[in-house]
One Martini backbone bead per residue (centre of mass of N, CA, C, O) as a GRO file, in nm:
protein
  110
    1UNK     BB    1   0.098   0.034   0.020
    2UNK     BB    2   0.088   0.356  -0.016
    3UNK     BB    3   0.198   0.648   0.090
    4UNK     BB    4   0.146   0.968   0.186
    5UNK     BB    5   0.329   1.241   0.212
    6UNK     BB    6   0.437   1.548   0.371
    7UNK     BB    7   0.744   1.539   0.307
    8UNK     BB    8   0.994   1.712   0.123
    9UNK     BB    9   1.269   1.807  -0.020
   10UNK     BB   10   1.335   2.133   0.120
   11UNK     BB   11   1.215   2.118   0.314
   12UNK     BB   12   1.096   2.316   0.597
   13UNK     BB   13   1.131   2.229   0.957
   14UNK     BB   14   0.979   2.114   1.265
   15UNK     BB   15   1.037   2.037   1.592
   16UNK     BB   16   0.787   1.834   1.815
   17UNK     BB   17   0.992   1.667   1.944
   18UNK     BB   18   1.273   1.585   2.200
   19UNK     BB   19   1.580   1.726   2.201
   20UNK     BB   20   1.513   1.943   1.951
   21UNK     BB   21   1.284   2.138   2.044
   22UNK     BB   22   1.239   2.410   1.784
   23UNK     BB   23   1.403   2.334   1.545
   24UNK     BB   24   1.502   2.426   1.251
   25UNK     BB   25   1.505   2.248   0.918
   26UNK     BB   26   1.623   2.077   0.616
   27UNK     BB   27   1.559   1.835   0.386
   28UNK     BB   28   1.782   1.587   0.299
   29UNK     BB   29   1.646   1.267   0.379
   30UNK     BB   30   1.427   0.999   0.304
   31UNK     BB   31   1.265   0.701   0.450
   32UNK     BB   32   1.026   0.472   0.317
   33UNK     BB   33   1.013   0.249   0.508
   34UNK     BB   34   1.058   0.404   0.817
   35UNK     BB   35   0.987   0.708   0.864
   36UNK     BB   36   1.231   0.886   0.775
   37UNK     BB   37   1.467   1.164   0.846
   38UNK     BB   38   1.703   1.432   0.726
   39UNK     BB   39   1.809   1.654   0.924
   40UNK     BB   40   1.967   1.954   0.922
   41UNK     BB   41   2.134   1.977   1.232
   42UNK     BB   42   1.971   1.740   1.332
   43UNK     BB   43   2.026   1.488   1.543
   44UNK     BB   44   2.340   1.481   1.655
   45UNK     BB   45   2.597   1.232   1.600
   46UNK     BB   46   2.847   1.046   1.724
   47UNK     BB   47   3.131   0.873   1.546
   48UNK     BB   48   3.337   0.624   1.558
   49UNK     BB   49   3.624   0.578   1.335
   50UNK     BB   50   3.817   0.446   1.096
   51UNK     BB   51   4.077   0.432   0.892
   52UNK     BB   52   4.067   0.509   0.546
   53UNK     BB   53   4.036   0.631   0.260
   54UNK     BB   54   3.833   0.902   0.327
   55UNK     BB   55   3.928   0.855   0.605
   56UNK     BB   56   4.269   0.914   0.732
   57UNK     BB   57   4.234   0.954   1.057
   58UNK     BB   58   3.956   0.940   1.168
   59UNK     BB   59   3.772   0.931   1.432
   60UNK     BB   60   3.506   1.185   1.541
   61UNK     BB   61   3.226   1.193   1.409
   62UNK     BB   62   2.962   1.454   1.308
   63UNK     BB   63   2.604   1.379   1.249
   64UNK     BB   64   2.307   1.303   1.119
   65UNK     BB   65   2.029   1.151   1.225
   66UNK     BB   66   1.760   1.003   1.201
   67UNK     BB   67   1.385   1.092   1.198
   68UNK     BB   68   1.067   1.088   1.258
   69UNK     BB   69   0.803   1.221   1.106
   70UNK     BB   70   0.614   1.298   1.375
   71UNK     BB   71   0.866   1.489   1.452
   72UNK     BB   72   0.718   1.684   1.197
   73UNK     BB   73   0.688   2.026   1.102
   74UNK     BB   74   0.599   2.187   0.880
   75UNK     BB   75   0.665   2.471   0.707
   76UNK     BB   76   0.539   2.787   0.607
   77UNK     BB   77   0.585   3.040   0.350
   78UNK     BB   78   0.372   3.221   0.381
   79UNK     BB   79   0.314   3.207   0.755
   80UNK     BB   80   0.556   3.105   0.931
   81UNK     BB   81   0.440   2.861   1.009
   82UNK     BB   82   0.377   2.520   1.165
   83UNK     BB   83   0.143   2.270   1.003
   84UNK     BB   84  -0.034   2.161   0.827
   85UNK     BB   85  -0.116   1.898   0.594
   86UNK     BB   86  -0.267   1.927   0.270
   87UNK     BB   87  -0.511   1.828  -0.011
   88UNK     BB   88  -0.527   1.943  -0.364
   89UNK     BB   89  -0.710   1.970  -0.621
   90UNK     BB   90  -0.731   2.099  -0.930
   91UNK     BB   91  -0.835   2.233  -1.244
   92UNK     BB   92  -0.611   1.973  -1.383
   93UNK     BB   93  -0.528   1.743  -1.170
   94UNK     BB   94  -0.367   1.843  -1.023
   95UNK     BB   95  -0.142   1.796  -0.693
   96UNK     BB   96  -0.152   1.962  -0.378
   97UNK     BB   97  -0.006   2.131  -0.100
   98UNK     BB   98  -0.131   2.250   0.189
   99UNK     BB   99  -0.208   2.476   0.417
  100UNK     BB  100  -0.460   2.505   0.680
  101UNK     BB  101  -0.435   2.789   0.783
  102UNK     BB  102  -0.398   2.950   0.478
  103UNK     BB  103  -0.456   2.768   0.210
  104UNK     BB  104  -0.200   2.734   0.076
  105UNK     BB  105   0.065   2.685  -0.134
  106UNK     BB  106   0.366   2.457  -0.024
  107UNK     BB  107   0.525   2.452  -0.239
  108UNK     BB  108   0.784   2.496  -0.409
  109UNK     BB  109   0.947   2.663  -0.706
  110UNK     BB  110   1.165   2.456  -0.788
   0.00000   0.00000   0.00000
């Protein structure tokens, strides 16, 4: 079964609980078997790696590690909320995200 989603590539976020919760980040990849995302700058994990061909020195490596997606709320960039996301058919056949809050669409423009 398909599942829709609420957030895609390069939308901005904010976090709705957590150790990092209010803090807003874009979407930098979704991960759709288990429902996580990885947004920039949030949910930074330390790795200890081994030295290899790409990292020669080795140590502690700060990464951002994936998040739950309900643990995140779109920000509308029309009015500058984070939202509750809709879908709404045009009259053409598309389909888009609305914000519920303010009724526009939060397509990105890219």
């Amino acid at each position: 079964m398909k599942v829709k989603r609420k957030l895609k590539l390069n939308d901005k976020v904010e976090v709705i609980c957590g150790k990092d919760r209010g803090r807003v980040g874009k979407v930098i990849r979704i991960s759709g078997k288990d429902d996580r995302v990885v947004v920039e700058k949030i949910n930074m994990v330390k790795r200890h790696t081994k030295p290899n061909m790409l990292n020669q020195q080795g140590g502690i490596i700060e990464k951002e590690a994936p998040i739950h997606i309900s643990n995140l709320m779109l920000i509308c960039p029309r009015c500058a909320k984070s939202v509750r996301v809709g879908r709404k058919v045009l009259e053409d056949g598309s389909r888009v995200r609305i914000c519920k809050k303010c009724g526009e669409s939060v397509e990105t423009d890219a």
